[in-house]
C-alpha positions as CSV (number, residue, x, y, z in Angstrom):
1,X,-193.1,-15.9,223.4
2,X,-191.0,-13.0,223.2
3,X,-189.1,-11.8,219.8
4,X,-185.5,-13.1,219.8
5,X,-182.7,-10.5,219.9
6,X,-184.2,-7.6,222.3
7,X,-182.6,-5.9,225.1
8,X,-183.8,-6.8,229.0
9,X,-185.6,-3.2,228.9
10,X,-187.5,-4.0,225.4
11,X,-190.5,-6.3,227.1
12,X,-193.1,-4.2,225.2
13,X,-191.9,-6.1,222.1
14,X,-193.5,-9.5,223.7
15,X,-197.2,-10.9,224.4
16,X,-199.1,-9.2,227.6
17,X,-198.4,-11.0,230.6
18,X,-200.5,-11.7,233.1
19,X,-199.9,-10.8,236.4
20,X,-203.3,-12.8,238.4
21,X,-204.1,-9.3,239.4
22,X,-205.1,-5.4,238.3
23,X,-203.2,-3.8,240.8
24,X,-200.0,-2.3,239.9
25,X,-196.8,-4.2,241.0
26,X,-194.7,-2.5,244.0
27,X,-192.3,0.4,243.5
28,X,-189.0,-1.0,242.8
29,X,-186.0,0.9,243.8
30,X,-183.9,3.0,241.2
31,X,-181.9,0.6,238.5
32,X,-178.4,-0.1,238.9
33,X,-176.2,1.7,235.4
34,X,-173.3,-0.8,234.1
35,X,-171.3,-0.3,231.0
36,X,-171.0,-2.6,229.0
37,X,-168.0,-4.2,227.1
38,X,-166.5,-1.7,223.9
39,X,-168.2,-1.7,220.5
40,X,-167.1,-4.3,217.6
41,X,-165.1,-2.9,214.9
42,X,-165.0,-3.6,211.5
43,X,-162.0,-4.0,209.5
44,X,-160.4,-0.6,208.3
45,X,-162.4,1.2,210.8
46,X,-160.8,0.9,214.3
47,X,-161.6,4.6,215.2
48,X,-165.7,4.8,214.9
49,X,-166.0,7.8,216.6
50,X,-164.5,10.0,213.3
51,X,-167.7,9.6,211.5
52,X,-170.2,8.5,214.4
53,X,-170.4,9.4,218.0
54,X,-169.6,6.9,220.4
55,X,-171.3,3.9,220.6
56,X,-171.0,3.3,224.7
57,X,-174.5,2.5,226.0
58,X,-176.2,1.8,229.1
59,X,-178.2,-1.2,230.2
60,X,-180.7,-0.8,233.5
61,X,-181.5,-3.6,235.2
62,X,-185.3,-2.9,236.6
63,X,-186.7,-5.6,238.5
64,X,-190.4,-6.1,237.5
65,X,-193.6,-8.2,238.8
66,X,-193.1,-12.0,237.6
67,X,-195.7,-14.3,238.2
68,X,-195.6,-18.4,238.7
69,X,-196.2,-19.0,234.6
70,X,-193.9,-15.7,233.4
71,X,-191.3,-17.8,235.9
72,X,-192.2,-20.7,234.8
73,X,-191.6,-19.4,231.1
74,X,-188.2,-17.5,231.7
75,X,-186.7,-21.0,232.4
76,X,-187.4,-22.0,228.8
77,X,-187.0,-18.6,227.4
78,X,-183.4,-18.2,224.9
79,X,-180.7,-15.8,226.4
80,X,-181.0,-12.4,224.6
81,X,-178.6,-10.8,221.9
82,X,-174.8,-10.3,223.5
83,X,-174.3,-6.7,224.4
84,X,-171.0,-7.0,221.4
85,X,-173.4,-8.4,219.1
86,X,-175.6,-5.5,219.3
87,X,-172.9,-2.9,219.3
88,X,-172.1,-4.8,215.8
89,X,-175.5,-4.2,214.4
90,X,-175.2,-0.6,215.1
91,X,-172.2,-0.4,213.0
92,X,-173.8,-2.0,209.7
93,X,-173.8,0.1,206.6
94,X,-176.6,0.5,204.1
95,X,-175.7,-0.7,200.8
96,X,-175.1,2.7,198.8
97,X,-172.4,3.4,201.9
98,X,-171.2,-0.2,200.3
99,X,-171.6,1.1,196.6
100,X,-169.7,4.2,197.2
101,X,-166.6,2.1,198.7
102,X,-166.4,0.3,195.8
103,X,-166.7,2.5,193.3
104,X,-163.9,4.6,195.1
105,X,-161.7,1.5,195.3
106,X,-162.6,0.7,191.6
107,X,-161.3,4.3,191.3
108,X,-158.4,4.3,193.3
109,X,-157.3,0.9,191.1
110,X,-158.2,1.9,188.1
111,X,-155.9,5.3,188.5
112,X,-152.7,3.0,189.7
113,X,-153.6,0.7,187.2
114,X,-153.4,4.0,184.0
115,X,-150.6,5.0,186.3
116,X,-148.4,2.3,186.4
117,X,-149.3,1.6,182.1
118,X,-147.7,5.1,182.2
119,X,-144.7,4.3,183.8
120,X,-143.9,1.6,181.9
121,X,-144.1,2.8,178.9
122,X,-142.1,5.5,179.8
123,X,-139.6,3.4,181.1
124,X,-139.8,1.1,178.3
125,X,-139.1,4.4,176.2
126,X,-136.3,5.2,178.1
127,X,-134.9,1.9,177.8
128,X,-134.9,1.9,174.0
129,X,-133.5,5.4,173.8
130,X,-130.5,4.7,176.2
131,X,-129.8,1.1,174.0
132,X,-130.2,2.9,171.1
133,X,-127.7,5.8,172.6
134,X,-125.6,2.9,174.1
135,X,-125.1,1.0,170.2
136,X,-124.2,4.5,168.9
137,X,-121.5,5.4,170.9
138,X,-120.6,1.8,171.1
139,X,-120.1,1.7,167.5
140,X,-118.2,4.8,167.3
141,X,-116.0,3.6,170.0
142,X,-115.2,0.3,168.4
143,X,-114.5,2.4,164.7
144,X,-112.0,4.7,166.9
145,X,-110.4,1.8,168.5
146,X,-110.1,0.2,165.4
147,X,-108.4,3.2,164.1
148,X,-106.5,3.4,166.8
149,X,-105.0,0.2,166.8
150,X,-104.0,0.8,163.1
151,X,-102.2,3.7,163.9
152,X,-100.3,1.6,166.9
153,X,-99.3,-1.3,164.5
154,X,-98.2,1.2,161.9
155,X,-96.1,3.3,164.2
156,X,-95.0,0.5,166.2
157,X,-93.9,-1.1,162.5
158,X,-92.0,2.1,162.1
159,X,-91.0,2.0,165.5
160,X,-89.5,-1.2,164.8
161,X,-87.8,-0.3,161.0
162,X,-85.9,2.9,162.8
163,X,-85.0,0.5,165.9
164,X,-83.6,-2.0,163.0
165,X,-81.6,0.9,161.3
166,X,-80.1,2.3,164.8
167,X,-79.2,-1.1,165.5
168,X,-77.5,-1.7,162.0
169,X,-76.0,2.6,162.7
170,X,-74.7,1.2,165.7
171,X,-72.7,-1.5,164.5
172,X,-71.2,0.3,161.6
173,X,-70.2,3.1,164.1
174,X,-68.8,0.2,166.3
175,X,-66.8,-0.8,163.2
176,X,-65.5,2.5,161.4
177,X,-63.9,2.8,165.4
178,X,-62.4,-0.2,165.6
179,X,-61.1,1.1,161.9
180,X,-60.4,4.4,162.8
181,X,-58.2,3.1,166.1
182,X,-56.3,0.6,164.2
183,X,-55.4,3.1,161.2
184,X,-54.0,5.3,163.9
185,X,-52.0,2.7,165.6
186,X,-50.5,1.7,162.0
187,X,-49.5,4.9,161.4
188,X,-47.2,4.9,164.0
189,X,-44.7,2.6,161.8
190,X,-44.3,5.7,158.8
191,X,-44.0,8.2,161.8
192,X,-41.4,6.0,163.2
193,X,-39.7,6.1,160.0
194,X,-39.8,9.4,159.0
195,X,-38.6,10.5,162.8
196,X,-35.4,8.0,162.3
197,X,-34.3,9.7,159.0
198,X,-34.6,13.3,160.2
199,X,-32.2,11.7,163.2
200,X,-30.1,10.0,160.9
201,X,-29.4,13.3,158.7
202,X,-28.6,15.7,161.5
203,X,-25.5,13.1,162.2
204,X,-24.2,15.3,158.8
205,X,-21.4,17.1,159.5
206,X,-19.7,20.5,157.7
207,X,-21.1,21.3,154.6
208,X,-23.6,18.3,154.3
209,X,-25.7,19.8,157.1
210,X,-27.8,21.7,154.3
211,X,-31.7,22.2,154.6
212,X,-32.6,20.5,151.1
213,X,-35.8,19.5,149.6
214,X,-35.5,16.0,151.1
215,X,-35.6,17.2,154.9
216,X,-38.5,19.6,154.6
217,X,-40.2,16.5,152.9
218,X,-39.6,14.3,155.5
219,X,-40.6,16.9,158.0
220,X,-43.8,17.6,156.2
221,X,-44.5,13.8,155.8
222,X,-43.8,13.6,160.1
223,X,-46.3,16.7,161.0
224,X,-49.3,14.8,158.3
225,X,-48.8,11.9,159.9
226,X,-49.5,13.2,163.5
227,X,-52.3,15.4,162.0
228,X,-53.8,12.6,160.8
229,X,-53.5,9.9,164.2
230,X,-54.3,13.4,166.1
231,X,-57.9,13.8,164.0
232,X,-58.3,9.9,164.0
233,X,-58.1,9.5,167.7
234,X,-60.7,12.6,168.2
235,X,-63.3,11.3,165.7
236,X,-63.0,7.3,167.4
237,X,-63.4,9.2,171.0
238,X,-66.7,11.4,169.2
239,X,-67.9,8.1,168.0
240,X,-67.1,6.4,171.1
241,X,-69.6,9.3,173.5
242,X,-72.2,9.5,170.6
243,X,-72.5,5.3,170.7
244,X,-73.0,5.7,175.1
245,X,-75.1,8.7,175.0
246,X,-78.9,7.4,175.7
């Protein structure tokens, strides 16, 4: 019985077979050359040939000298190793090539691993600076605020006291014109008079028509009084623009 997994070509591997005979067997003609199907990959390794030249073989399929029993035996005998399967036991590794890829994955994870610690304790830094930043200005913000808004409710107070006092101006400026106009009109009545006894006097006639104390009086008294209504009208029209102005 031959040993399991051998190529068509590998018969040295098995028992001597006997043929019945010494003679040598017939020439055979030259063997037919087939490829065979593409080598097995591993995972992470698709592209062999970077590190180990291509693994495309050739089988020959010689005919050779069979007897009855060899016949007889190839009928019971187990199908040999797939061409695929073969390839795939060319591509094992030894296991220091398996040893190294670990240690350089052990590597590669320990360095993201220090890496990543790193960043996150930078980050975790940064994050209690910028709070700590943050609170600060915070706090000075709220103290100006709060400053701020004193200074609004104590100007706005005052705001309020000269509003109250413009008001209460106002309405004493409406009232001294009111005043002012009706003085004016009431003077009218001691103008009236004085005007009727200058009249009356120059119905004198011969030697009363004299210029005496009492005329210049009475003209005196008319010229104060429309001095006065003139200067009362003015100030009632200054109070009257000032009161409309914005």
């Amino acid at each position: 019985m031959e040993f399991l997994g051998t190529t068509q070509t590998a018969s040295y591997c098995g028992p001597k077979k006997a043929c019945g005979f010494s003679a040598l067997p017939p020439a055979v003609p030259a063997p037919e050359i087939q490829e065979c199907y593409q080598p097995y990959y591993l995972p992470g390794y698709r592209y062999l040939n970077s590190w180990r030249p291509s693994l495309f073989y050739k089988i020959s399929n010689a005919q050779t000298c069979m007897d009855e029993g060899a016949m007889c035996r190839s009928a019971l005998r187990p199908p040999t190793i797939l061409p695929a399967l073969r390839s795939a036991l060319f591509c094992r590794y030894s296991p220091h090539d398996w040893d190294r890829s670990n240690e350089l994955q052990m590597r590669g994870a320990e360095a993201s691993r220090l890496w990543a610690s790193r960043l996150t304790g930078d980050s975790m830094r940064l994050m209690q600076d910028k709070d700590q930043l943050t609170r600060q200005m915070q706090e000075g913000t709220s103290w100006n605020l709060g400053q701020r808004l004193s200074d609004i409710g104590f100007w706005k107070s005052e705001l309020g006291y000269e509003l109250e006092r413009l008001l209460n101006e106002n309405r004493s400026l409406e009232t001294v014109k009111r005043r002012l106009e009706c003085v004016a009109e009431e003077l009218n009545c001691p103008l009236q008079v004085a005007l009727e006894c200058l009249y009356h006097r120059e119905k004198r006639i011969g030697i009363d028509l004299v210029h005496d104390n009492v005329e210049k009086n009475l003209i005196r008294e008319v010229d104060l009084l429309k001095c006065c209504q003139e200067q009362m009208r003015k100030l009632a029209q200054r109070i009257d623009i000032q009161m409309r102005s914005p």
